[in-house]
Phi, psi and omega in degrees: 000157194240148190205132184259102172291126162257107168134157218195025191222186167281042167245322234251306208273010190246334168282325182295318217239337172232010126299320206288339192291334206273137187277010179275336190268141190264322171251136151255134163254169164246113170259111344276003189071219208202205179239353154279340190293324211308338199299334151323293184218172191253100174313094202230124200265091185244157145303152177276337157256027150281091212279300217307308193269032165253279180335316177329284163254006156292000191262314282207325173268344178086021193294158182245324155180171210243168176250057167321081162289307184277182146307325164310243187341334203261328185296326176273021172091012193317304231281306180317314227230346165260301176321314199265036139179064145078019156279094179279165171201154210256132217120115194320151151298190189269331241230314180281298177328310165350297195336318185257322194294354179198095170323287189294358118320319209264311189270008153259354155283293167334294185314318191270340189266018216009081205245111175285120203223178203259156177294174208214182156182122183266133181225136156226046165222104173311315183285358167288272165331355183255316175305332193270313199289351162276348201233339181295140191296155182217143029274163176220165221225122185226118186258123156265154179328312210258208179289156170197042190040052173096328197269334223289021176245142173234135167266076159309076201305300174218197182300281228293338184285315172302321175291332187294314156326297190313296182309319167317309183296290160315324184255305206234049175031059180298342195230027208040223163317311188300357176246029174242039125256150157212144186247112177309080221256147146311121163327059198290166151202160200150190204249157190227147202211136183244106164284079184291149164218160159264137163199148192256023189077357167247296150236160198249129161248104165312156179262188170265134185306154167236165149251145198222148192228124214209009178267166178259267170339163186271167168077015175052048184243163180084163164326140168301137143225185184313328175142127232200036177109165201223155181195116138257129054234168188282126171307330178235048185261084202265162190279343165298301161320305161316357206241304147331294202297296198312303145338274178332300223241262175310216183036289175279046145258320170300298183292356189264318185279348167283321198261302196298353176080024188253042181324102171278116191220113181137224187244113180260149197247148162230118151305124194201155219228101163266111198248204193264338179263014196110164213270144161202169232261132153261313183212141131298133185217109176265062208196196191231104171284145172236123049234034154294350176292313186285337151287313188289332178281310196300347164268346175267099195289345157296167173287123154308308190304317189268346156305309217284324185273335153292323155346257166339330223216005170063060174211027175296315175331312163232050207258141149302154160200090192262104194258138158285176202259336197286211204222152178225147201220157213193126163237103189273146183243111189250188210257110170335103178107011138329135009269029192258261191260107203189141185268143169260192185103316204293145170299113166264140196265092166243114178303146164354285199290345187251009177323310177301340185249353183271150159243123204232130205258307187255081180210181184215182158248121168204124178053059187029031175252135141285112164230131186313117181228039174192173171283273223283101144281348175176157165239122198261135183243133183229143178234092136337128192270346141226179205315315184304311181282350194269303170319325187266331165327278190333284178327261165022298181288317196322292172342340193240332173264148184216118170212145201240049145250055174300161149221136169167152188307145183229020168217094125262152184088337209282313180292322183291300180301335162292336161295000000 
């Protein structure tokens, strides 16, 4: 089989790294990958939102069937434009996607199927959203609408801070377009749980919980970022709590998007919030989270390709899908001055033997050197039989691998092991 990957960070290259096992695939292309994927896969340099020249060549390559990973593509219809020519591929349509492409489809979906989420109030009038932030309780939570890589959430402390988001978003469009809607959130608070799944729309299989650690400093100090580790499964992601979430949570959200005539086929992401009243839904992701992935796939003892082709083809029900019990830890190594500011270039050192574990999200190939071409350039993964030995594993490769503006976080796992 010949098989097409979208899409170019470590979460693409951990999709990657666990289709080649399966013995039927003869090619991986990567669209555009990366310059750690090539070790992989055959690197081709389209964007991941050029539907048309994705389409193009999987028709032009003879591809048999594709992998829609980010958001961009997947929110612009990808999946609808390889199907209509005669490609399946794994992933929501454009129509299912909304789920992520728009906070305010998600939180009027919830709102109507009473799928439980923190209150909410939508505004696209700034001076209205500014006008609400006087009286609103704080700290609050402020959303642009659309993709915003990841960032488009603000933790407002106090009004000024909240107003000043407002203005970012609304005046002075920091997040383009996606930030001329927005939603005005209840403050939650409980330990967070990040929940990956499968599902053809009919039925939902949970992954193993993760934890995500998304501050750029340790101790969950600095700026939001795309994400700086990961650890699975989440401690306090309990088999009651799951049981909850599946009841609640999973279940109506499949059945909410099915009566809305938006049937979701692929990887549903559920952000989720364990507060004192019960689990609630923080974000919807119609994708595979990064840098949750680089924990969850490396646990997982089935073939990804024939889950991801059962999917697709409405057959999960009778699919295996087996995660081992042990435990995975993801430490990302980032470019200094990252989610800001930050120098490329430099040449990365990965030794050999740990190749297999590095995932690598920002780099390039030039004159057969890898050089750092992003803030996260890669994530080193260790898998353990507990948490503790999976955390000092990880560090260990951190040690080893090298370029030299590095960055990265020294307590990922720290919260989880206290739990």
């Amino acid at each position: 089989m010949k098989i097409l990957v979208v899409g170019g960070g470590g979460r693409e290259h951990a999709i990657i790294k666990k289709i080649k096992l399966n013995k039927n695939v003869e090619k991986i292309y990567a669209l555009p990958g990366n310059g750690g994927i090539a070790g992989d896969a055959e690197c081709v340099d389209i964007g991941a939102k050029d539907i048309d020249k994705i389409v193009a060549f999987a028709r032009d390559n003879g591809i048999d069937y594709a992998v829609v990973a980010p958001d961009d593509p997947l929110v612009l219809g990808c999946v609808d434009a390889l199907r209509e020519a005669g490609i399946p591929a794994f992933g929501p349509d454009k129509k299912a996607a909304v789920i992520e492409g728009s906070k305010v489809f998600s939180k009027n979906l919830m709102k109507k199927y009473g799928i439980p989420t923190a209150g909410y109030e939508v505004f696209d009038d700034m001076d209205k959203a500014l006008e609400y932030l006087e009286t609103a309780p704080i700290p609050t939570v402020i959303k642009a609408d659309g993709l915003a890589l990841g960032k488009g959430v603000i933790i407002a402390s106090t009004r000024e801070e909240a107003k000043d988001a407002v203005k970012s978003m609304m005046e002075d469009k920091i997040f383009g377009k996606s930030g001329e809607h927005i939603v005005i959130e209840e403050f939650l608070e409980g330990p967070e749980v990040s929940v990956l799944s499968f599902t053809d729309g009919k039925t939902v299989v949970p992954m193993i919980s993760s934890m995500d650690h998304k501050r750029a400093g340790d101790n969950d100090t600095g700026l939001n970022t795309g994400g700086m580790g990961t650890v699975a499964p989440n401690p306090y992601y309990t088999a009651e709590v799951a049981k909850e979430c599946m009841d609640k949570i999973f279940l109506p959200t499949i059945n909410a998007m099915n009566s809305e005539g938006r049937t979701f086929k692929g990887c549903l992401y559920f952000g989720l919030m364990i507060t004192k009243d019960g689990p609630k839904v923080i974000e919807y992701n119609c994708r595979f989270g990064d840098p949750e992935t680089q924990v969850v796939l490396p646990l997982l003892e089935s073939d990804l390709l024939d889950i991801m082709m059962a999917v697709t083809e409405g057959r999960l029900s009778g699919q295996e899908v087996r995660f081992s019990d042990k435990n995975a830890c993801c430490v990302i190594m980032a470019s200094d001055g990252y989610p800001v500011k930050y120098e490329k270039g430099y040449e990365i050192s990965i030794p050999e033997d740990i190749r297999d574990n590095i995932y690598v999200a920002g780099a390039k190939l030039k004159d057969g050197k890898l050089l750092t071409d992003g803030g996260r350039v890669l994530g080193c993964t260790a898998v353990a039989e507990t948490l503790k030995d999976a955390v000092d594993k990880a560090y260990a490769m951190v040690d080893r691998v090298h370029f030299d503006n590095e960055y990265f976080r020294h307590d990922i796992g720290r919260r989880a092991l206290e739990a």
